[in-house]
C-alpha positions in Angstrom: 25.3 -35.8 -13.9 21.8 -34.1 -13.3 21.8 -30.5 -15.1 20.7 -27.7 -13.4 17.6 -25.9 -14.7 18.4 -22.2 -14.8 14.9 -21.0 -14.7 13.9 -22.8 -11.5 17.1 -20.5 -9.9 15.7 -17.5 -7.7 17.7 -18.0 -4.9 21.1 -19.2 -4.3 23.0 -19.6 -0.8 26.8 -18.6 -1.6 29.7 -20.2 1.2 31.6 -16.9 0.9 34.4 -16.4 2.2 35.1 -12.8 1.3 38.5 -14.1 -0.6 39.3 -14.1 -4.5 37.2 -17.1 -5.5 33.6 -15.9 -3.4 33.6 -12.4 -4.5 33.9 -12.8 -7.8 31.3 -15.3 -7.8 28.3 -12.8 -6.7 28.2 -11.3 -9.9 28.9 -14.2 -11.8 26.0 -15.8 -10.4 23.8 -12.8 -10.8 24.8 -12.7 -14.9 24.4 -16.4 -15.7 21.2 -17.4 -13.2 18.8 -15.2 -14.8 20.0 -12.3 -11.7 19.2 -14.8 -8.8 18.6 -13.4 -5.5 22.6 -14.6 -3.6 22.6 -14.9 0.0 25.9 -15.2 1.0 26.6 -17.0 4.4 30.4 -16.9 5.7 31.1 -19.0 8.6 33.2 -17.9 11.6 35.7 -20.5 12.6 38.8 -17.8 13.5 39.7 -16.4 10.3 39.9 -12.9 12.5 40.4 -10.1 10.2 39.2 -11.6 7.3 35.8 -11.4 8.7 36.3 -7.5 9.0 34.4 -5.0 6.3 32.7 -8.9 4.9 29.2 -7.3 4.5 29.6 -4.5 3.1 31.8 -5.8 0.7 28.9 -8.6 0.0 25.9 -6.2 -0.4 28.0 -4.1 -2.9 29.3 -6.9 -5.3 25.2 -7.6 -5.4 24.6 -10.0 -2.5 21.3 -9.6 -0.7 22.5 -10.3 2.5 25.0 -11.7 4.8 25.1 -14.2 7.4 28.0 -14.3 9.3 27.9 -17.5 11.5 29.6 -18.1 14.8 30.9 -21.3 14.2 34.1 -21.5 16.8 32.9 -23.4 19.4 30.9 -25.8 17.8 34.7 -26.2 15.4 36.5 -26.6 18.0 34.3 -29.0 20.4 33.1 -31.7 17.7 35.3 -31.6 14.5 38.9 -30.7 16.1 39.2 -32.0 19.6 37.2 -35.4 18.1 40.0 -35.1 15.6 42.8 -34.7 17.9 41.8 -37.3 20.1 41.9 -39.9 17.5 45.4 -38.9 16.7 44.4 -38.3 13.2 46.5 -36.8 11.1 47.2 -36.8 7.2 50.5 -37.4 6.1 51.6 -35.5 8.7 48.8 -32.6 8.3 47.3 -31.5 10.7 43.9 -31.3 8.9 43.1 -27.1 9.4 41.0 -27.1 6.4 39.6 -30.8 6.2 37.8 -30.9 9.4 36.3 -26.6 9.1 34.3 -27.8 5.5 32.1 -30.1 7.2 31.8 -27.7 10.4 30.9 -24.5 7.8 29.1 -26.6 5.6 26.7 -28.0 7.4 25.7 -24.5 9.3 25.3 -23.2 5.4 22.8 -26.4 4.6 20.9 -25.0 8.0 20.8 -21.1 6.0 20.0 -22.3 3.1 17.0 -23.9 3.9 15.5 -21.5 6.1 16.1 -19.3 3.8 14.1 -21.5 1.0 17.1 -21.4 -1.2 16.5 -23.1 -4.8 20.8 -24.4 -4.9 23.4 -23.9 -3.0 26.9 -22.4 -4.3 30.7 -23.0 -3.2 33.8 -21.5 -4.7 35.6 -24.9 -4.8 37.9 -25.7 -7.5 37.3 -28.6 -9.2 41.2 -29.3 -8.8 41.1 -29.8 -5.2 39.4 -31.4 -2.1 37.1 -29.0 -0.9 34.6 -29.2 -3.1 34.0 -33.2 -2.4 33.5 -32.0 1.5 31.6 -29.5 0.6 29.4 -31.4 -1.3 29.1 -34.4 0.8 28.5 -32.5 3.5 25.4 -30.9 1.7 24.8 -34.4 0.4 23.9 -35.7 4.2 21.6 -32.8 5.3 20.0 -32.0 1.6 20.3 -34.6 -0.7 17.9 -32.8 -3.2 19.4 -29.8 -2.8 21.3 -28.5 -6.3 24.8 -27.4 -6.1 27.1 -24.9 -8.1 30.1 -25.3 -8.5 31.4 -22.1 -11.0 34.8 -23.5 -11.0 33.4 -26.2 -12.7 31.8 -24.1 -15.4 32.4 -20.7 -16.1 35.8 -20.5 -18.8 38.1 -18.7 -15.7 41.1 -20.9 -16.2 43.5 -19.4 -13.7 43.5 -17.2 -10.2 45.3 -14.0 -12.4 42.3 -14.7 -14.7 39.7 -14.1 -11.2 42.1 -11.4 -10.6 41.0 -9.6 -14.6 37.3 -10.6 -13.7 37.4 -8.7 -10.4 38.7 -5.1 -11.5 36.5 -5.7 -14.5 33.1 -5.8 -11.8 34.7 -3.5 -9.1 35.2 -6.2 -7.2 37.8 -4.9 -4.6 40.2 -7.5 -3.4 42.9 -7.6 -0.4 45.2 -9.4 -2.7 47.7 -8.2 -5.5 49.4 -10.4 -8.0 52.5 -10.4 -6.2 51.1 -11.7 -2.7 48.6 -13.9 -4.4 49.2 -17.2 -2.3 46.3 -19.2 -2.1 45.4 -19.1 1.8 42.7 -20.8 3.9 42.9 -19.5 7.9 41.2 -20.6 10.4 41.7 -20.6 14.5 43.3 -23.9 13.9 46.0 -23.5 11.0 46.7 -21.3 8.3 47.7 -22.9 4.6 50.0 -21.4 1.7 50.1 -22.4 -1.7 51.1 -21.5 -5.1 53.6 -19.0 -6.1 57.1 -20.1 -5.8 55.5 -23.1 -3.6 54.6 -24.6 -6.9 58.4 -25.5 -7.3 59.2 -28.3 -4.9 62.7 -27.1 -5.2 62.0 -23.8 -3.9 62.3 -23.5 0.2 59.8 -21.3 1.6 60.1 -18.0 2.4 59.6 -18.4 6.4 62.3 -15.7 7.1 60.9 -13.2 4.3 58.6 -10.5 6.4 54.8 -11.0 6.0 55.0 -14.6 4.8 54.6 -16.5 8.2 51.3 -15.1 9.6 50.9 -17.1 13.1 54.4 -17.6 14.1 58.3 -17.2 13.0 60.9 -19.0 11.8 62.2 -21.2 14.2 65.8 -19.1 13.2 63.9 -16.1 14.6 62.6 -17.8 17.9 63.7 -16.6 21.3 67.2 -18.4 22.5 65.6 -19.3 25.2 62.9 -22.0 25.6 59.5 -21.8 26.7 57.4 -24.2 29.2 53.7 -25.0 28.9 51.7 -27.6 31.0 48.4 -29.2 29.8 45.9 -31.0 31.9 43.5 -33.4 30.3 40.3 -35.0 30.9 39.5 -37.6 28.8 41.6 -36.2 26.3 40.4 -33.5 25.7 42.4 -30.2 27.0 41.0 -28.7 30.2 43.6 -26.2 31.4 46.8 -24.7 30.4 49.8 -23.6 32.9 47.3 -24.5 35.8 44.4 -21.8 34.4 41.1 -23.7 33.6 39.6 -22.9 29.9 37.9 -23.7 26.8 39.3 -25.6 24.7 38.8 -23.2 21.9 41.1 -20.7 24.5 43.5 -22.9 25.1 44.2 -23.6 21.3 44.0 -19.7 20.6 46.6 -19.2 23.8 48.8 -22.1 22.5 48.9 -20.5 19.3 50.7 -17.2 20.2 52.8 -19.4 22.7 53.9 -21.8 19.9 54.0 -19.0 17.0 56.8 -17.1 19.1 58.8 -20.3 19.5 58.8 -21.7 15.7 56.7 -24.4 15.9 53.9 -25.9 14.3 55.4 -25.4 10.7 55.0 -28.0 7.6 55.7 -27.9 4.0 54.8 -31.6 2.7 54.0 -32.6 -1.0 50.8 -34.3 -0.1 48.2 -36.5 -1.7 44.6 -35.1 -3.0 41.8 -36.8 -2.8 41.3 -36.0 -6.8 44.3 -37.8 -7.8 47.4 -35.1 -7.9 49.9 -34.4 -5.6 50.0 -30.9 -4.2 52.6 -28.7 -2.4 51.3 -26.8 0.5 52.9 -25.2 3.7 50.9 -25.3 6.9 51.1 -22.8 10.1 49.7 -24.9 13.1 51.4 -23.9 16.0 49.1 -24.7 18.9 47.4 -27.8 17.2 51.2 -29.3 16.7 51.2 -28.5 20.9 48.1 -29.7 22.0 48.4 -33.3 19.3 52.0 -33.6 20.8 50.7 -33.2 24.8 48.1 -36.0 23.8 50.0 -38.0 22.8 52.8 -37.9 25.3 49.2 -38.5 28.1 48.8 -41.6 26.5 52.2 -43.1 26.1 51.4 -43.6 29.8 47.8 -44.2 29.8 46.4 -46.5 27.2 47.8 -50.5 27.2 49.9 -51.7 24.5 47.6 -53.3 22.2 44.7 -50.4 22.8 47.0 -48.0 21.9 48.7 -49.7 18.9 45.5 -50.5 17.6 44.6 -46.8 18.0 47.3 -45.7 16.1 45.9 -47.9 12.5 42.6 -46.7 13.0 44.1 -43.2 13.2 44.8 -43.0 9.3 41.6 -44.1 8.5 40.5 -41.4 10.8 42.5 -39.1 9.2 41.8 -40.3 5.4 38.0 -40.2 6.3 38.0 -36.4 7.3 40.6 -35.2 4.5 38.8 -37.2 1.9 35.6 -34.6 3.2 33.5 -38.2 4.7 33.0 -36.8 8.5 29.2 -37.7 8.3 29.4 -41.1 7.5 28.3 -44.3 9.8 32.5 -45.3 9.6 34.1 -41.8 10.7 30.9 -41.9 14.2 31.7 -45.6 14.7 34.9 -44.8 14.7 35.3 -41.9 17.1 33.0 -44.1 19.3 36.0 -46.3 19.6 38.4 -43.0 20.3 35.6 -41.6 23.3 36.6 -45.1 25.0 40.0 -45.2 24.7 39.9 -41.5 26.2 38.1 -42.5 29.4 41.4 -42.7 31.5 43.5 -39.9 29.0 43.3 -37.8 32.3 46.5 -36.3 33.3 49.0 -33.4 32.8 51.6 -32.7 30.6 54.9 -30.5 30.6 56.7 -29.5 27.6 59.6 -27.5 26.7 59.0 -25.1 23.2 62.9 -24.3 21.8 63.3 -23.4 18.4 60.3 -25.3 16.6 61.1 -28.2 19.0 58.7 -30.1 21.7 61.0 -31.5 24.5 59.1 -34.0 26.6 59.8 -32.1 30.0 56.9 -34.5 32.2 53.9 -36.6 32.2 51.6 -37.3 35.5 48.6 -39.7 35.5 46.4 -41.0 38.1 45.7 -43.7 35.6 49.0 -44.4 34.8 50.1 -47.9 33.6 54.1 -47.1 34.0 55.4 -48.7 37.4 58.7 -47.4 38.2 58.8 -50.4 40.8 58.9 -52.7 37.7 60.4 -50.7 35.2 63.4 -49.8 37.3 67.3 -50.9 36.7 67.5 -51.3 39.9 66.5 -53.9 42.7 62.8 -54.9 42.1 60.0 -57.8 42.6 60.4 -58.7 39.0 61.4 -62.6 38.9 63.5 -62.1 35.5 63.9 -66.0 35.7 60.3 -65.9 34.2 61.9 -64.6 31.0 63.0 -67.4 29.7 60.0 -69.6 30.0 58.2 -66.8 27.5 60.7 -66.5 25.1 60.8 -70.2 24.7 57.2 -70.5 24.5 57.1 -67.0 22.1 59.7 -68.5 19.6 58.3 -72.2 19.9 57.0 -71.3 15.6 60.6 -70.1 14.9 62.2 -73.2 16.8 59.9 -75.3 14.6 60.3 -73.9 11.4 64.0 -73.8 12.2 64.4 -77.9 12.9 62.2 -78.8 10.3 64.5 -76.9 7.6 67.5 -78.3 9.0 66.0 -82.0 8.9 65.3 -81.4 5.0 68.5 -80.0 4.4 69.9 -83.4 5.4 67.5 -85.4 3.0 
C-alpha cells in the first residue's frame, strides 16, 4: 500500500456529510496534515434537513469552504431508475446507500480537481462498504489521486470515542449518546444501525416515537387502504395517479404515500462486502412502490425466457452496485441489456397500499403478451389435443433414462 507523503498535503477535498464521522474529521485533518487547507464538498441527493446550517457549521470546525452539490436529479435519473429497472436488489435491499456513493462520489472527484486538491478524504470506516465505493469510484475518474481514509488511521476505536473527540474541538453535533443510530438518508431510503439493532434478538423499535423517520408502523397505518396508479415508459416511471412528473417527484410523492401506509420497511442481517455480516433496518417506502409497480408491468410484458433471464442477471446487478463497482465495463454492459428489455415496459399499474402490503389491484399494456382468448377456462381456439404431442416429445430424456434403468434392472 503506497504511503501518503504529508508534506506534499496542502489541500484536501473532504465528502462531508455534516454527520458524526465528517465533522470531526476537519480538525483532525487540520492537526495531523501539517494544517491542510480542507474543502469540504457535501452532495445533495435528499438528505433534506441534514443539509440545513451545513456551512456554517463547516467554516467553524476549520473548513475553507463548502460546496453543497445538487445531485438529485442526476441520482435519481442514472443510478436509481437504471437500478430499478434491472430489478436489482440485494438480499432484499433496496440499495439507498449503494447506488448514492458512486452518484456523490464522482461529483466530489469533479471538485476536487478543479479545485487542484493534493488527496481526497472520506469518513468511511474501514468496517463497512462505503469506503470500497468511494474509493473505486475515485479510482475511475482519478486514479493518481491519494485518498484518506482517517478511519483507517487515527486511534478513534468507537463512535462514543468520535462523540469525546467532538466536545473536546467544539464540534457541535445533532446527535446524543442515547439516539446515536448510525443513519445514512437520502430521497431514496433511510438506514438504522447500531444500538439495540446490534442484537439480532432485539425487534426494532418501529412503534417507539422518533425512531421511524419516513413512514409508521404498519400497526399505525390508516384502516383503510390507499390506491396509486403508475404509468411507465420504458420502465421507467412517467406519471403517478394520471399527473405527469419527474421521476425524482414521483419517488418523493410515493414516499409520503407509502410512509403513511407502512410500507417499504426491512430489517435483514445482510452480507458486507468486507466479510461480516451486519444488521441494518431500511425505510424505503416509495422505492418498495415503484420496484413492486415494475415488476407487476413486466409480468405482462417481457417473454418467459427474457424475463427469467433478467431476473439472474439482476443479482449480479445488484452485487455489482453494493459491492461499490457501478463504473465498470460489466455493471454498463449489463444495463445495456436492461435498456432492451425495457423497450416495451410501457404500461400502467394499479396498486392497493394496506398496512405495509402491495395488493396487485391492475395491470394494462399495449404490449402485452397475456391473451385472455388463450389463457381463459373457458371456450377458446386452443387445440389442447396438441398437448400431448409436447409432453411426449419434452419427457422423451426421462422416457429414456426410465427404460434403460428398467432394462438393467433385469440383467
Amino acid at each position: 500500500m503506497k504511503v501518503i507523503d504529508k508534506q506534499k498535503i496542502k489541500k484536501v477535498a473532504l465528502a462531508y456529510s455534516g454527520g458524526l464521522d465528517t465533522s470531526i474529521i476537519i480538525p483532525w485533518l487540520k492537526e495531523n496534515y501539517n494544517n491542510c487547507e480542507v474543502i469540504a464538498i457535501s452532495g445533495n441527493v435528499g438528505q433534506a434537513d441534514e443539509l440545513e446550517g451545513l456551512e456554517e457549521k463547516a467554516l467553524k470546525t476549520g473548513a475553507s469552504k463548502l460546496y453543497v452539490l445538487d445531485l438529485c436529479d442526476d441520482y435519481v435519473d442514472n443510478y436509481i431508475i437504471p437500478t430499478m429497472k434491472a430489478g436489482a436488489i440485494y438480499e432484499e435491499y433496496l440499495l439507498g446507500t449503494s447506488h448514492a456513493r458512486p452518484c456523490i462520489a464522482k461529483a466530489l472527484v469533479e471538485v476536487a480537481l478543479k479545485e487542484g486538491c493534493d488527496a481526497i478524504c472520506h469518513g468511511c470506516t474501514g468496517k463497512g462498504n462505503d469506503q470500497v465505493r468511494f474509493e473505486l469510484t475515485i479510482k475511475a475518474f482519478a486514479p493518481d489521486m491519494p485518498i484518506i481514509a482517517p478511519w483507517r488511521e487515527w486511534d478513534i476505536k468507537s463512535r462514543e470515542e468520535e462523540i469525546d473527540y467532538a466536545e473536546a474541538h467544539g464540534v457541535p453535533l445533532k446527535i446524543n449518546r442515547e439516539t446515536n443510530y448510525s443513519k445514512d438518508k437520502n430521497l431514496w431510503h433511510l438506514s438504522h444501525e447500531g444500538l439495540d439493532l446490534e442484537d439480532t434478538g432485539n425487534e426494532p423499535q418501529y412503534e417507539k416515537p422518533g425512531f421511524l423517520e419516513m413512514g409508521v408502523s404498519p400497526i399505525m397505518a390508516p384502516d383503510k387502504p390507499t390506491y396509486v396508479e403508475l404509468d411507465f415508459v420504458e420502465g421507467a416511471p412517467v406519471a403517478l395517479n394520471g399527473e405527469k412528473m419527474s421521476a425524482k417527484d414521483i419517488i418523493l410523492a410515493l414516499n409520503k404515500i407509502g410512509g403513511e401506509n407502512g410500507i417499504g420497511l426491512l430489517d435483514i442481517v445482510e452480507n458486507r462486502l468486507v466479510g461480516m455480516k451486519c444488521r441494518g433496518v431500511y425505510e424505503t417506502p416509495g422505492g418498495a412502490i415503484l420496484y413492486k409497480a415494475h415488476s407487476v408491468l413486466e409480468s405482462i410484458c417481457l417473454d418467459k425466457y427474457t424475463l427469467h433471464e433478467k431476473q439472474k442477471l439482476a443479482i449480479t446487478f445488484g452485487e455489482l452496485v453494493y459491492n461499490g463497482q457501478w463504473f465498470t465495463p460489466l455493471r454498463e454492459a449489463l444495463s445495456a441489456f436492461v435498456d432492451k428489455t425495457q423497450e416495451t415496459v410501457t404500461g400502467k399499474v394499479r396498486l392497493k397500499l394496506y398496512k405495509g402490503n402491495m395488493i396487485n389491484a391492475g395491470v394494462w399494456s399495449d404490449y402485452s403478451l397475456y391473451s385472455e382468448e388463450i389463457a381463459t377456462f373457458g371456450e377458446s381456439d386452443y387445440d389442447q389435443s396438441q398437448a400431448a404431442g409436447f409432453i411426449n416429445l419434452f419427457g422423451l430424456p426421462i422416457t429414456v433414462k426410465a427404460m434403460v434403468d428398467k432394462k438393467n434392472a433385469k440383467c
